[in-house]
C-alpha positions in Angstrom: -61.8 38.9 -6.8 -60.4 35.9 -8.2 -62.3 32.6 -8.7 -60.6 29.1 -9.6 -62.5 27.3 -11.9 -62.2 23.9 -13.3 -61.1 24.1 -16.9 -63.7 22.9 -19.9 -61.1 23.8 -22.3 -61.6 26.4 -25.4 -63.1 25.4 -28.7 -60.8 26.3 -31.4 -63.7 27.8 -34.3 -63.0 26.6 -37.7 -63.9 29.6 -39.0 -60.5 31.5 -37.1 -58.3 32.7 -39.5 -55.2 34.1 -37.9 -55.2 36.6 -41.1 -58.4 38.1 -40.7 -61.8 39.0 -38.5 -64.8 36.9 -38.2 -67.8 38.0 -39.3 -69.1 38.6 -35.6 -65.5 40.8 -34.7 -65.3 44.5 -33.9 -63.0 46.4 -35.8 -60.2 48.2 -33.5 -58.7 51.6 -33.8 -55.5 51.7 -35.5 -54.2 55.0 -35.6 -49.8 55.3 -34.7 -48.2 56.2 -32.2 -44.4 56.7 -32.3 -43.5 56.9 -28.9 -45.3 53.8 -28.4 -43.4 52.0 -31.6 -40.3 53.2 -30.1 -40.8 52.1 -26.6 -42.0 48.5 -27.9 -39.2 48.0 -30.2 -36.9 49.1 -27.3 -38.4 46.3 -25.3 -38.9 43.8 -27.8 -34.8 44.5 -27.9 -34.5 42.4 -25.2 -35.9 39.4 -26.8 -36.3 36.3 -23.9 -33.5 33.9 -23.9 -35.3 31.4 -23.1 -39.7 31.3 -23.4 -42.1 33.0 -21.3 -44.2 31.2 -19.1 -47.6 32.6 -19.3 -49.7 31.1 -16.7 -47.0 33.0 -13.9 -46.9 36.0 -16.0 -50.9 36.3 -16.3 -51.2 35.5 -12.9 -49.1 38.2 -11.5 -51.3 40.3 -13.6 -54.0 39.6 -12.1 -52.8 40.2 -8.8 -51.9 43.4 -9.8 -54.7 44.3 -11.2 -56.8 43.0 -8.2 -57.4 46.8 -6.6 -59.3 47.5 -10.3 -61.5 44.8 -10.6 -62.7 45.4 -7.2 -63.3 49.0 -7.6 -65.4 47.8 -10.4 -67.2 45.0 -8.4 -65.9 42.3 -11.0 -65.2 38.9 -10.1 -62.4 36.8 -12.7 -63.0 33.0 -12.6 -60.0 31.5 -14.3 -59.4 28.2 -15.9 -55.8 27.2 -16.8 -54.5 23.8 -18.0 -52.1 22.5 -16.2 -50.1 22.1 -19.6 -50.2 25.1 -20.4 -47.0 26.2 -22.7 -45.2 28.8 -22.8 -44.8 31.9 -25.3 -41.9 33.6 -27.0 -43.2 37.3 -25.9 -40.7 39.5 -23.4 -41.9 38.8 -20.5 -42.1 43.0 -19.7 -44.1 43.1 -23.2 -46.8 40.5 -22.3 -47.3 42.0 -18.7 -48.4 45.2 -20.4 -50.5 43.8 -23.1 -52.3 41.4 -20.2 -52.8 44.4 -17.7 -53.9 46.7 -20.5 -56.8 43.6 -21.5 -57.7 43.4 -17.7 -58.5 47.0 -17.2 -60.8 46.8 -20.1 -62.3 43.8 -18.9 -62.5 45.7 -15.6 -64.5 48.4 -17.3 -67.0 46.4 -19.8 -68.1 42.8 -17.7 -71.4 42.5 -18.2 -72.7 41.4 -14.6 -69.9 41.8 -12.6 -68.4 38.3 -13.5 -66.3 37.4 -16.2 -64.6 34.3 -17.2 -60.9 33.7 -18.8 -60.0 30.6 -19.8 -57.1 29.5 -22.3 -55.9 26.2 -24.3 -53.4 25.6 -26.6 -53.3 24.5 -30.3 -50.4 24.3 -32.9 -48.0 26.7 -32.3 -50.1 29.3 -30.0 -52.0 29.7 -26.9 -55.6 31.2 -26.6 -57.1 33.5 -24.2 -60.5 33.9 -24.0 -62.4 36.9 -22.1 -66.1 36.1 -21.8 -68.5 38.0 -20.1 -68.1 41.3 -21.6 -71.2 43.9 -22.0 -72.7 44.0 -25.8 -73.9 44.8 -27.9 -70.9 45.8 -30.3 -71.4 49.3 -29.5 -70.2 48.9 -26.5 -67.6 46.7 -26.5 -66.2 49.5 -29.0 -64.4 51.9 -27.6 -66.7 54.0 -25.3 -69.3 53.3 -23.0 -66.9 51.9 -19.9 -68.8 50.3 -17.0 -69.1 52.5 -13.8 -67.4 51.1 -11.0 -69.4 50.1 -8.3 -68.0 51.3 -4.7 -68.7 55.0 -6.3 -70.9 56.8 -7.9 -70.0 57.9 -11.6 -68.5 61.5 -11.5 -67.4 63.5 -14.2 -63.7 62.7 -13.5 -64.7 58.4 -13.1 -65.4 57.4 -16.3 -62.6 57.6 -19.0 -63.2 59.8 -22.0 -64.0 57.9 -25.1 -60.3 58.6 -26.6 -58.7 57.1 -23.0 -61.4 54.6 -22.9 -60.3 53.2 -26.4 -56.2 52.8 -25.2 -56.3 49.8 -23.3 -57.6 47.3 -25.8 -56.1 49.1 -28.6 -52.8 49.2 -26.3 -53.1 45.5 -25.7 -53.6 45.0 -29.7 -50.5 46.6 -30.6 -48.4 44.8 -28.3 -49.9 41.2 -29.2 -49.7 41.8 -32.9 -46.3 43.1 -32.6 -45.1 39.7 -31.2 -46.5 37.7 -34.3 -50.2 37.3 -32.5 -53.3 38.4 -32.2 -56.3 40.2 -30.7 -60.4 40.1 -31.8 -63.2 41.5 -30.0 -66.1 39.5 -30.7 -70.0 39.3 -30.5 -72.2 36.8 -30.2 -75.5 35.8 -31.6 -77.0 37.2 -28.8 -74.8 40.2 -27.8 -72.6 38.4 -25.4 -68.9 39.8 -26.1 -65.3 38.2 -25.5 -62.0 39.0 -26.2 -59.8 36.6 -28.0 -56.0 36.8 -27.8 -53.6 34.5 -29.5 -50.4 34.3 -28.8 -47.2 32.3 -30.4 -46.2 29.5 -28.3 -42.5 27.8 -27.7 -41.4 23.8 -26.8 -40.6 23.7 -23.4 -37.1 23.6 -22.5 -36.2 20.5 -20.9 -33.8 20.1 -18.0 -32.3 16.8 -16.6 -31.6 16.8 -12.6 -29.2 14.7 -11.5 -28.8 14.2 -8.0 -29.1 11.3 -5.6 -31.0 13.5 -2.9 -34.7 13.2 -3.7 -35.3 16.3 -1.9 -33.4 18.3 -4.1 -34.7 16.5 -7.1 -38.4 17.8 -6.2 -37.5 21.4 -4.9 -36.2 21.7 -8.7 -40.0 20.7 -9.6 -41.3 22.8 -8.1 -39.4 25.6 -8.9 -39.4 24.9 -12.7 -42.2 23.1 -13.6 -45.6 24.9 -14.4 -43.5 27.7 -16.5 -40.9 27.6 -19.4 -39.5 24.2 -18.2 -40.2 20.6 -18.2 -38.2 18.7 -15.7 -36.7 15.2 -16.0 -34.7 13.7 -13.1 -32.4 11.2 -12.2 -30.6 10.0 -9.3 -27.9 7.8 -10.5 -25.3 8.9 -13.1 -26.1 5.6 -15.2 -29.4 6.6 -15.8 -28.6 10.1 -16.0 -26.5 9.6 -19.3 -29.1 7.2 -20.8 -31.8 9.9 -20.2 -29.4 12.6 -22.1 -28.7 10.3 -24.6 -32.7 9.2 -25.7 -34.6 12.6 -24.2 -31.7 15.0 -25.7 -32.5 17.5 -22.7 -31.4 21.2 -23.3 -29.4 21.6 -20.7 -28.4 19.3 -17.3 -28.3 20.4 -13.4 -25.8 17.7 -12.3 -24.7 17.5 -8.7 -21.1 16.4 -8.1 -21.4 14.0 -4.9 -23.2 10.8 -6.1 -22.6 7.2 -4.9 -21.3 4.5 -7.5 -20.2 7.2 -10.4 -20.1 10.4 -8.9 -20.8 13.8 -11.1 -17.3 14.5 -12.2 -17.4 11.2 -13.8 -20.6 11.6 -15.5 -19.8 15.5 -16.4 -16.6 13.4 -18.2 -18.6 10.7 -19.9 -20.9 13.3 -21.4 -18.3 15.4 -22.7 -16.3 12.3 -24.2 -19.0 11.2 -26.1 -20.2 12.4 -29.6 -24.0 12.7 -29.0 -24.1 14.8 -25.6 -20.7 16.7 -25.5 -23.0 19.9 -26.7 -25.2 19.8 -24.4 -24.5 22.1 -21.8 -24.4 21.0 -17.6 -24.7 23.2 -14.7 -22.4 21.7 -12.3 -24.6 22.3 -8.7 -22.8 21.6 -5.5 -22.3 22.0 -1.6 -18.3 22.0 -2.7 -18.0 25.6 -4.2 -15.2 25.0 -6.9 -16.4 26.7 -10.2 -12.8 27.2 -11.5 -12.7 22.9 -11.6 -16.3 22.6 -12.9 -16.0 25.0 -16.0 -12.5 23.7 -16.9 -13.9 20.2 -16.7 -16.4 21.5 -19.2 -19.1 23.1 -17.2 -21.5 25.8 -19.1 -21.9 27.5 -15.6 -21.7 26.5 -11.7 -24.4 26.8 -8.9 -23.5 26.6 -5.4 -25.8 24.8 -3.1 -28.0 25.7 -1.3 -29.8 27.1 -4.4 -32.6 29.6 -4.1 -35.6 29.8 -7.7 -33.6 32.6 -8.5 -30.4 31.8 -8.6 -31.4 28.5 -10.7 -33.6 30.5 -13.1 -30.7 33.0 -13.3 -28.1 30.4 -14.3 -30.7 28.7 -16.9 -30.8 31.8 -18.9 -27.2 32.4 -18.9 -26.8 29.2 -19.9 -29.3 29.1 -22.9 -28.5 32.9 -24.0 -24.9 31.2 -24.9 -26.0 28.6 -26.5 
């Protein structure tokens, strides 16, 4: 079960040192595995094009891992900032390393409730697991927590060695991405997991179209992830706006009053400071052929479905 909770934000200790463990941190296993080396490095092949936004990524996670934590009797409150940027982790990669972290969690909460909360600082994103069982015995690997709708059987509990493979799992992948995973124990027992991950600047995309309608489905489908949205709905402002925000990339519709978007897609090719930055003609009028030899990176016909204007982001930014 999954419980919204309003978010306190996460203390950044001054005694975190991305190179090391704090004195209250349990030591991991670290042994190799090379099929695991070689199935990460295959993965890690296919680098994002453009970031990762964690807050979808962790919270399809936890959908998925909803069936667990409720064979386990554990209830997840969850506090994420609005804000929250994203990472530069393949998105396949983090999935695994958050769903290996969860079924630990699932395992080891101390009372059947366990908080996850997250902020971010320069450069990376925190999570925070609270509410694991201590002491550091048995947040080590070992020790799992019974789940509740069953007794414990022979065949329930992991083994101490399968037991150990989703943190350890979850370590590997995070460290392998330039971050970071801790176990931790507190003054009185209480454990949490920490996970840092490297963060990236939000790409931002300009929508220009005189239809406010359209201006807010694009919100809605970008914001909250990898983008930050900036609108316009008159080609004046629209080339003002590229010319002092210097967006990464423009969604320009082609039927405008005044200056329409052929205009404008001319004007911001002819001048010096935003010929590079690359436009997405988006229009009812389905004429790529025109739009890419007027300088287009790419064309979108309307109507436009999240994944269709997702997919033409990324090919826009893997060219560039």
């Amino acid at each position: 079960m999954l419980l919204w909770t309003r978010f306190q934000g996460v203390p950044w200790p001054a005694e975190e040192r991305a190179e090391g463990r704090g004195a209250g941190d349990v030591a991991l296993g670290r042994d190799d595995d090379p099929a695991l080396v070689a199935e990460l490095d295959r993965l890690a092949s296919g680098e994002p094009r453009s970031p990762t936004p964690l807050a979808d990524v962790l919270e399809g996670a936890i959908v998925t891992v909803g069936p667990l934590l409720e064979r386990y009797g554990v209830k997840l409150a969850m506090a994420l900032p609005p804000d929250l940027p994203p990472v530069t982790i393949n998105r396949a990669i983090l999935r695994q390393a958050l769903l290996s972290l969860l079924a630990y969690v699932a395992e080891r909460s101390a009372e059947g409730l366990v908080s996850l909360a997250a902020e971010s600082g320069p450069g990376a994103v925190r999570l925070v697991v609270s509410g694991l069982a201590g002491p550091a015995g048995e947040l080590a690997p070992g020790n799992p927590r019974a789940p509740a709708a069953q007794p414990p059987s022979p065949q329930s509990p992991p083994s101490p060695q399968s037991s150990r493979s989703p943190l350890e799992l979850a370590r590997r992948i995070v460290e392998r991405a330039s971050g970071g995973l801790v176990v931790r124990v507190g003054p009185a027992g209480e454990g949490s997991v920490v996970v840092t991950l490297p963060s990236a600047r939000a790409t931002t995309v300009l929508v220009v179209d005189d239809n406010l309608d359209f201006l807010r489905l694009c919100q809605r489908y970008l914001e909250g992830g990898a983008y930050r949205v900036l609108t316009a709905n008159l080609a004046a402002e629209a080339l003002s706006l590229v010319r002092e925000g210097q967006p990464d990339v423009v969604v320009l519709d082609v039927l405008m009053p005044n200056q329409d978007g052929w205009e404008l897609l001319a004007a911001l090719k002819g001048d010096e400071i935003t010929r590079d930055t690359p436009v997405v003609v988006c229009s009812v009028f389905r004429e790529p052929s025109l739009a890419i030899g007027l300088g287009a990176a790419e064309f979108l016909a309307k109507p436009i479905t999240r994944v269709g204007l997702l997919a033409a982001l990324e090919r826009v930014l893997g060219a560039n």
